[in-house]
DRENTORKOL-3810 file (N, C-alpha, C; in nm, 4 decimals):
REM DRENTORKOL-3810
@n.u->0.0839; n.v->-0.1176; n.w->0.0000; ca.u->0.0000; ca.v->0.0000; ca.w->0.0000; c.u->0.0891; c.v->0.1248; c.w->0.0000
@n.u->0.0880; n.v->0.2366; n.w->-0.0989; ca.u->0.1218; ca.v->0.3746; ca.w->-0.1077; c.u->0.0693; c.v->0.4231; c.w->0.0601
@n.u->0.2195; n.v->0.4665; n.w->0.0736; ca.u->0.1593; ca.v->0.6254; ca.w->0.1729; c.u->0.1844; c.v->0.7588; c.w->0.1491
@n.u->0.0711; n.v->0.8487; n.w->0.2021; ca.u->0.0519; ca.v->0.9922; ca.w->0.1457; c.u->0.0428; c.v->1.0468; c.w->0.2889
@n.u->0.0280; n.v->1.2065; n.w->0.2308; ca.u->0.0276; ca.v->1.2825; ca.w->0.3824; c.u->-0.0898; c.v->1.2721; c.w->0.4154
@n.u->-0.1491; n.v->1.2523; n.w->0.4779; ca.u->-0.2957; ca.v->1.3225; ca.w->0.5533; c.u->-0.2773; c.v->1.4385; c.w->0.6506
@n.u->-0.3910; n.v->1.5350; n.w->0.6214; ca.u->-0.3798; ca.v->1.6739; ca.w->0.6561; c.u->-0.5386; c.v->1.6891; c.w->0.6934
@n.u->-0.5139; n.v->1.7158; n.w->0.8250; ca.u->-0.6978; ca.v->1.7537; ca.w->0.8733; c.u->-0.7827; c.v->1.8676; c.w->0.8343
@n.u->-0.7153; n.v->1.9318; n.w->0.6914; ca.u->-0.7903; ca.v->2.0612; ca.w->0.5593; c.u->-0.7118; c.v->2.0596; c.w->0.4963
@n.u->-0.7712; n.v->2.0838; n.w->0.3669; ca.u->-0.7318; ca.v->2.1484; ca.w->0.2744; c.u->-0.6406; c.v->2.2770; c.w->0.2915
@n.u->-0.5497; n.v->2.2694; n.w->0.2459; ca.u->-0.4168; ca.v->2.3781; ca.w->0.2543; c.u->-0.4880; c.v->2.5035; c.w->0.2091
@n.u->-0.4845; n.v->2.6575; n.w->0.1355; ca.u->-0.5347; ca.v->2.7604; ca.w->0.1113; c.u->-0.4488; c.v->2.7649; c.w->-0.0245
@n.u->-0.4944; n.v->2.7751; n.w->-0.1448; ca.u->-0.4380; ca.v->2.7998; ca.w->-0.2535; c.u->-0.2916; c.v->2.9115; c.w->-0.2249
@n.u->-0.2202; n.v->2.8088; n.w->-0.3079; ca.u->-0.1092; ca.v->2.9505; ca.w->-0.3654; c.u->-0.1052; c.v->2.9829; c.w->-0.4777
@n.u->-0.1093; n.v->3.1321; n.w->-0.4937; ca.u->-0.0968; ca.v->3.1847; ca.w->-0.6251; c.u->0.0793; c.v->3.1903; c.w->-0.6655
@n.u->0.1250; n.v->3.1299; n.w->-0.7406; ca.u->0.2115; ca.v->3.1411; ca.w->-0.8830; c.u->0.2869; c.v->3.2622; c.w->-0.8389
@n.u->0.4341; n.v->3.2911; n.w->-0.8492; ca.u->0.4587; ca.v->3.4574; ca.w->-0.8581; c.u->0.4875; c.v->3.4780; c.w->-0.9844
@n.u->0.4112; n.v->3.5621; n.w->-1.0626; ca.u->0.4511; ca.v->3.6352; ca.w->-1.1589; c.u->0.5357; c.v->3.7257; c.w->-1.1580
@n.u->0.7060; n.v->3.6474; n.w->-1.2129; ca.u->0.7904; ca.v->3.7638; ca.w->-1.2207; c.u->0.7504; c.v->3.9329; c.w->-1.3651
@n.u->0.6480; n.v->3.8980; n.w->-1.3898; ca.u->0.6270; ca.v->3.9851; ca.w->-1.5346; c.u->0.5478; c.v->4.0834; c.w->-1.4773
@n.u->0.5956; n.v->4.2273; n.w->-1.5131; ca.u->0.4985; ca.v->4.3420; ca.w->-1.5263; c.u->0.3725; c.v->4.3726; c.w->-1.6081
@n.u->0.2978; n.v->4.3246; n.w->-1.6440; ca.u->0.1962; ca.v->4.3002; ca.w->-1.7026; c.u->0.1443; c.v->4.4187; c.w->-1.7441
@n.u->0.0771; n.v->4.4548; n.w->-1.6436; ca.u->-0.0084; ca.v->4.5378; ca.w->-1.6701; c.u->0.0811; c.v->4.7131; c.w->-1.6702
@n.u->0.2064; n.v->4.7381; n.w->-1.5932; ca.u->0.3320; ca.v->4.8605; ca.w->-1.6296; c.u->0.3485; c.v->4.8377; c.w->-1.7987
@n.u->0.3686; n.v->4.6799; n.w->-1.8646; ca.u->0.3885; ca.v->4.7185; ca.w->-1.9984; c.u->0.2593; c.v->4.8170; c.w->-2.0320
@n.u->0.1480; n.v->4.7126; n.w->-2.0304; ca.u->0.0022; ca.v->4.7567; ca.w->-2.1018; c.u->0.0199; c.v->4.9050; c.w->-2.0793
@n.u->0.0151; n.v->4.9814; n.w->-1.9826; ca.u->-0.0210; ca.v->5.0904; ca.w->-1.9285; c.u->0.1110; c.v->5.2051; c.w->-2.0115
@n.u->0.2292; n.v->5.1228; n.w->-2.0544; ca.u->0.2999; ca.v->5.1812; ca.w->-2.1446; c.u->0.2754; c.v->5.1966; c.w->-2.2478
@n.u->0.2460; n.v->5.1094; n.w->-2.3413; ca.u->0.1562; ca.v->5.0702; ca.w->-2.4611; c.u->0.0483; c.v->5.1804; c.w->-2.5043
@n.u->-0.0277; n.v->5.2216; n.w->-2.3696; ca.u->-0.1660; ca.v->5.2878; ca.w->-2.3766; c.u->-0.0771; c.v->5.4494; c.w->-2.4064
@n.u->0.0078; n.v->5.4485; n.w->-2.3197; ca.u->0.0529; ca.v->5.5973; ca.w->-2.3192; c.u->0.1235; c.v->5.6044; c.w->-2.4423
@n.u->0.1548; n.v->5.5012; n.w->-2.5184; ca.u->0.2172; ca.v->5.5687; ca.w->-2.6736; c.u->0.1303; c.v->5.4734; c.w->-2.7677
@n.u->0.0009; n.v->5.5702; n.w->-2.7794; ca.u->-0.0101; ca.v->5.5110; ca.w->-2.8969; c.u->0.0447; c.v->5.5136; c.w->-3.0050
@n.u->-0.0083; n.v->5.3835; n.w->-3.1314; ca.u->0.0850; ca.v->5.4311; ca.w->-3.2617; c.u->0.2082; c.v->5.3237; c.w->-3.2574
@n.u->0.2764; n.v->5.3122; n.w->-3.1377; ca.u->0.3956; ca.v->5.2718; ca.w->-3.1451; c.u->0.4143; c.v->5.1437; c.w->-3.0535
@n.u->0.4797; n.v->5.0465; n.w->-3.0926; ca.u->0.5051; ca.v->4.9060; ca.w->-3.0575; c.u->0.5912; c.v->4.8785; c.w->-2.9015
@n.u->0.5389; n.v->4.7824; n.w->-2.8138; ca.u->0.6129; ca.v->4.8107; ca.w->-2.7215; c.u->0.6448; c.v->4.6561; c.w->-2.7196
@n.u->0.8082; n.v->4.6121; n.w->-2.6688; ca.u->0.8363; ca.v->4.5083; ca.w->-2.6359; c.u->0.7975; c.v->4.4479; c.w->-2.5149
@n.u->0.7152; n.v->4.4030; n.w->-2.4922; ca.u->0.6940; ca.v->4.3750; ca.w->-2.3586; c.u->0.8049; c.v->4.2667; c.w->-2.2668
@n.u->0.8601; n.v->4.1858; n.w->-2.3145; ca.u->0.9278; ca.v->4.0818; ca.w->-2.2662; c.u->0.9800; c.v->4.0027; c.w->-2.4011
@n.u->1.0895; n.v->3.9850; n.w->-2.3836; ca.u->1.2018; ca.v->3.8173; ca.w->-2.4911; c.u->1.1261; c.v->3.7091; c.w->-2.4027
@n.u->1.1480; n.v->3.6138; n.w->-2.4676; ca.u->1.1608; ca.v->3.4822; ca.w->-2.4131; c.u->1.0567; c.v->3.3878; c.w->-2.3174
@n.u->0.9244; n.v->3.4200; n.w->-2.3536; ca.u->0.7939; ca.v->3.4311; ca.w->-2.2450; c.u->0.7073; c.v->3.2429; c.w->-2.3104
@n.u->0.6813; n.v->3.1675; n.w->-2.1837; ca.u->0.6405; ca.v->3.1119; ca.w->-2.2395; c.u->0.5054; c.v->3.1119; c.w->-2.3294
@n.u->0.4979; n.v->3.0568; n.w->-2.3818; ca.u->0.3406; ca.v->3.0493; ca.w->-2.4784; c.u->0.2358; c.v->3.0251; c.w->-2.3943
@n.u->0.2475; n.v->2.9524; n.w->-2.3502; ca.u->0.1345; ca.v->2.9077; ca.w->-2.2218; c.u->0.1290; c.v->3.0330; c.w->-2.1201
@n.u->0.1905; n.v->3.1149; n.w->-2.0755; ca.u->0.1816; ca.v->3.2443; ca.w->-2.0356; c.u->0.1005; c.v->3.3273; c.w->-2.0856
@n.u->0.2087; n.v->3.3834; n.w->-2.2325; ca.u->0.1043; ca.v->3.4542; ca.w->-2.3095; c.u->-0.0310; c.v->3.4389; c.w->-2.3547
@n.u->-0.0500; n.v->3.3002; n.w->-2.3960; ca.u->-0.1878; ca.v->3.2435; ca.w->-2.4191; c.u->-0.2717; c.v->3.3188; c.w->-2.2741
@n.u->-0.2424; n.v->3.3186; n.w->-2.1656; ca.u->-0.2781; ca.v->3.3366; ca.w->-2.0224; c.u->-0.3303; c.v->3.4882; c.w->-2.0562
@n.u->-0.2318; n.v->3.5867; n.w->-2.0770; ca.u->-0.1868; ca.v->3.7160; ca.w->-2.0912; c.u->-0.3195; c.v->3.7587; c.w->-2.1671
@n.u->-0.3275; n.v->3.7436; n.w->-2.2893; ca.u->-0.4051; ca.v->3.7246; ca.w->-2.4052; c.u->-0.6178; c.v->3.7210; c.w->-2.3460
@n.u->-0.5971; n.v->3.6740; n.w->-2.2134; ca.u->-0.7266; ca.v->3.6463; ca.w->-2.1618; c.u->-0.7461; c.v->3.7572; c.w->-2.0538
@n.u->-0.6759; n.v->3.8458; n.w->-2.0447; ca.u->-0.6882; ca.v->3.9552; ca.w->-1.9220; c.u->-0.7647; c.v->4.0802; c.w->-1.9999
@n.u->-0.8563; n.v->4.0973; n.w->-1.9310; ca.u->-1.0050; ca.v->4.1825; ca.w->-1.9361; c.u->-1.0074; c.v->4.3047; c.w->-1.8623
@n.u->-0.9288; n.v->4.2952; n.w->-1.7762; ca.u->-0.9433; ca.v->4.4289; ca.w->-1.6792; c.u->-0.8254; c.v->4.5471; c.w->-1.7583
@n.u->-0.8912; n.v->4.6319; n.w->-1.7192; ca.u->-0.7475; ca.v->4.8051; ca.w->-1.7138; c.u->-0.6482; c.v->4.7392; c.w->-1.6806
@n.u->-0.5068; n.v->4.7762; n.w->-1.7540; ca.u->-0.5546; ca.v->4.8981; ca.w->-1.9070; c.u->-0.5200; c.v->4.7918; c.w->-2.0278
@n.u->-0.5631; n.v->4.6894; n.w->-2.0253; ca.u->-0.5987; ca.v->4.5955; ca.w->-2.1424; c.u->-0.6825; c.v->4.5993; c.w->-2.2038
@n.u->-0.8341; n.v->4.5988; n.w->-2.1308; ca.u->-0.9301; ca.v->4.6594; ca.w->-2.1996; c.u->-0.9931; c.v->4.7774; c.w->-2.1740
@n.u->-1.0779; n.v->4.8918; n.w->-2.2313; ca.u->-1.1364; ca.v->4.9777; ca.w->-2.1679; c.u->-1.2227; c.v->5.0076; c.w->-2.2335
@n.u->-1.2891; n.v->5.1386; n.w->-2.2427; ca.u->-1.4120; ca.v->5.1712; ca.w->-2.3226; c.u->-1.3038; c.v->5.3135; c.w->-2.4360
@n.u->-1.2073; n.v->5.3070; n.w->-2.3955; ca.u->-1.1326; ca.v->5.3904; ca.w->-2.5397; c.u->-1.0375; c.v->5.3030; c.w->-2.5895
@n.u->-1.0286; n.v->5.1837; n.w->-2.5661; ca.u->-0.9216; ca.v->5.1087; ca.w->-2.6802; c.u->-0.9036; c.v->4.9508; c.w->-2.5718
@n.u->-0.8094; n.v->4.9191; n.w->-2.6769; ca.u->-0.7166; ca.v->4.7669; ca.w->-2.6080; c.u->-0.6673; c.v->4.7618; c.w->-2.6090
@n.u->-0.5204; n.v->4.6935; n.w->-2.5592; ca.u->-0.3860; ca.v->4.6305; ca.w->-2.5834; c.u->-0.4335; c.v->4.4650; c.w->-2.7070
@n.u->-0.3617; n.v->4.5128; n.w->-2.8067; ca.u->-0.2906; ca.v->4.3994; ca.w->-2.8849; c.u->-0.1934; c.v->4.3718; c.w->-2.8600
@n.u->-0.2025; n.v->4.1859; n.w->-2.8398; ca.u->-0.0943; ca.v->4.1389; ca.w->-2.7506; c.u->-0.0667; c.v->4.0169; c.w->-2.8961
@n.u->0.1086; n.v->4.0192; n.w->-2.9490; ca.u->0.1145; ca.v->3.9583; ca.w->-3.0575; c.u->0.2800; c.v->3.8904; c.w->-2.9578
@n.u->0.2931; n.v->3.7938; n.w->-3.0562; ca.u->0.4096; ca.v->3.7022; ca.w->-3.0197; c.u->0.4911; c.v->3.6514; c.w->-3.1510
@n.u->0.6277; n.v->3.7024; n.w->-3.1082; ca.u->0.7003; ca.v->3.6974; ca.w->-3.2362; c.u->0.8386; c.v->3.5786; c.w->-3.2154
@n.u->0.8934; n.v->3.5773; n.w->-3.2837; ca.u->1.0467; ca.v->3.4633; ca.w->-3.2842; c.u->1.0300; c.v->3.3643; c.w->-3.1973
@n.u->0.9265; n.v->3.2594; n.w->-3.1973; ca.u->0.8904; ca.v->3.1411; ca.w->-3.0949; c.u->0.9799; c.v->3.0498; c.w->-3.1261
@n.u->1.0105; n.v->2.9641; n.w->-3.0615; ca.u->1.1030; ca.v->2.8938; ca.w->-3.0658; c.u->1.0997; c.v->2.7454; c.w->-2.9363
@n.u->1.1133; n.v->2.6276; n.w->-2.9733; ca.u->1.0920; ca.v->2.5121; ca.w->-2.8762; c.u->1.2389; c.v->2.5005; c.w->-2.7994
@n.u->1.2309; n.v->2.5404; n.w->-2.6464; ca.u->1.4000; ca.v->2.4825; ca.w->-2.6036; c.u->1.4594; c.v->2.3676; c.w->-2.5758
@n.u->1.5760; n.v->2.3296; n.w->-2.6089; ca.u->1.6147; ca.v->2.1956; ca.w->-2.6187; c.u->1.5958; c.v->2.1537; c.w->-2.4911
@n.u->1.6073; n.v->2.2447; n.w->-2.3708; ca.u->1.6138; ca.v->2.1810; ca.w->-2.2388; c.u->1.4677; c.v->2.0860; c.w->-2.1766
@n.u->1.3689; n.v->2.1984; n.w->-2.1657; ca.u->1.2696; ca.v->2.1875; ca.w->-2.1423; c.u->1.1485; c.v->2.1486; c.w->-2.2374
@n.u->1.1827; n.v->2.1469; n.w->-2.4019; ca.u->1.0923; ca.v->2.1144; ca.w->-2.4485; c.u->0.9709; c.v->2.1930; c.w->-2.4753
@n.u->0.9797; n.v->2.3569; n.w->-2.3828; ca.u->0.8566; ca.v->2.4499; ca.w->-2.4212; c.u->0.9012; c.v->2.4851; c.w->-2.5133
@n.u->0.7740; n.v->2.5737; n.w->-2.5649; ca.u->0.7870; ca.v->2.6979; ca.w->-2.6848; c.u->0.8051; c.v->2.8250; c.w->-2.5975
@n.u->0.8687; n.v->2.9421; n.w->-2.6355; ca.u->0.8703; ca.v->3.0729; ca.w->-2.6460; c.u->0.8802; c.v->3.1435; c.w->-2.6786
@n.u->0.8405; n.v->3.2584; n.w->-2.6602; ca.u->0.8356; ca.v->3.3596; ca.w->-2.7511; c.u->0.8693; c.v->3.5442; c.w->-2.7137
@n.u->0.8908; n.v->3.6493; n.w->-2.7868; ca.u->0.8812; ca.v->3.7378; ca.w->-2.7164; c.u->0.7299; c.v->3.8022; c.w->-2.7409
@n.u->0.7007; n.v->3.8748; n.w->-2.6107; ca.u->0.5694; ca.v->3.9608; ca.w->-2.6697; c.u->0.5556; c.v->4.0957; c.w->-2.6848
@n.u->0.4927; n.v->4.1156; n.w->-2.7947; ca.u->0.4712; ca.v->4.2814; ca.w->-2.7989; c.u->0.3380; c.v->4.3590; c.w->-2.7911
@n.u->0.3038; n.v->4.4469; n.w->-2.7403; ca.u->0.2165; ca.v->4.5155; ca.w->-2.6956; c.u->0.1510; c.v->4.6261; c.w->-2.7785
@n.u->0.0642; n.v->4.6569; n.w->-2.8122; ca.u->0.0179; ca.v->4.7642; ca.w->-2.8965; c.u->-0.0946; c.v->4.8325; c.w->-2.8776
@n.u->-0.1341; n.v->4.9541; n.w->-2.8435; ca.u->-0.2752; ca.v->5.0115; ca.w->-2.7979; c.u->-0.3421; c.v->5.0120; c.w->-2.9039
@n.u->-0.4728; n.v->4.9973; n.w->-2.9411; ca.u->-0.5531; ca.v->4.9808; ca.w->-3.0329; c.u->-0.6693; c.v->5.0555; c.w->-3.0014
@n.u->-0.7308; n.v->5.1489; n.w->-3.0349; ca.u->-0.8379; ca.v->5.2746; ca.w->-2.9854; c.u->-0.9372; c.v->5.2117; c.w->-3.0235
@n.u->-1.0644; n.v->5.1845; n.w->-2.9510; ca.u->-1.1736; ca.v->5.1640; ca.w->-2.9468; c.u->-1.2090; c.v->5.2448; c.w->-3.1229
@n.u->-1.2878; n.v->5.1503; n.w->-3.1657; ca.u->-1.3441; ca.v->5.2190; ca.w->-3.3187; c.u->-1.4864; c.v->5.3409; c.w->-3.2454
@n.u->-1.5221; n.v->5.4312; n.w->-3.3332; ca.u->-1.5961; ca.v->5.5160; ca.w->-3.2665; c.u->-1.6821; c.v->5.5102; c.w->-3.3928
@n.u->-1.7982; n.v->5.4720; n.w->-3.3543; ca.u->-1.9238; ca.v->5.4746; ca.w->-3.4489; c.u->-1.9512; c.v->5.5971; c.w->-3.5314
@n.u->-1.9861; n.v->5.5739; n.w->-3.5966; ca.u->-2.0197; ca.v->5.7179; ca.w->-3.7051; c.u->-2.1994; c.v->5.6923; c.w->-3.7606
@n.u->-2.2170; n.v->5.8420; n.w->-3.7543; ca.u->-2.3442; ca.v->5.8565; ca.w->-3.7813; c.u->-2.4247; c.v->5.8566; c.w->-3.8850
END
């Protein structure tokens, strides 16, 4: 028979530390529009895929978005992920016309 720990509760989730500025890029991005921001080299895909799903300020708003694109991916011999770098781009809400 396997033995395991037994614990009289459930432990309290830990959140992950995200070494990445996320939302300092975005919020850079927003302040120049027009112009491309590197956000990070070397990010995994499974991250960005992550990245890509964030809804709140200043990713999304009611005057624009961050476009979040991923360039020079690449699989590492060590680990076997993909990565990539990402870049950031403000994109202005389209404004209806009458």
């Amino acid at each position: 028979m396997k033995k395991g720990i037994v614990l009289d509760e459930l432990p309290p989730a830990q959140r992950r530390r995200d070494n990445y500025d996320w939302h300092g890029k975005a919020a850079l991005a927003v302040q120049n529009p027009g112009k491309v921001i590197l956000a990070y080299k070397d990010v995994p895909v499974s991250r960005i895929m992550s990245v890509r799903q964030y809804k709140t300020s200043p990713f999304v708003h009611p005057e624009g978005k961050i476009q979040i694109s991923m360039r020079d991916s690449y699989v590492d011999d060590r680990d076997g992920k993909r990565y990539g770098d990402v870049y950031f781009t403000w994109v202005p809400a389209q404004k209806e016309s009458k």
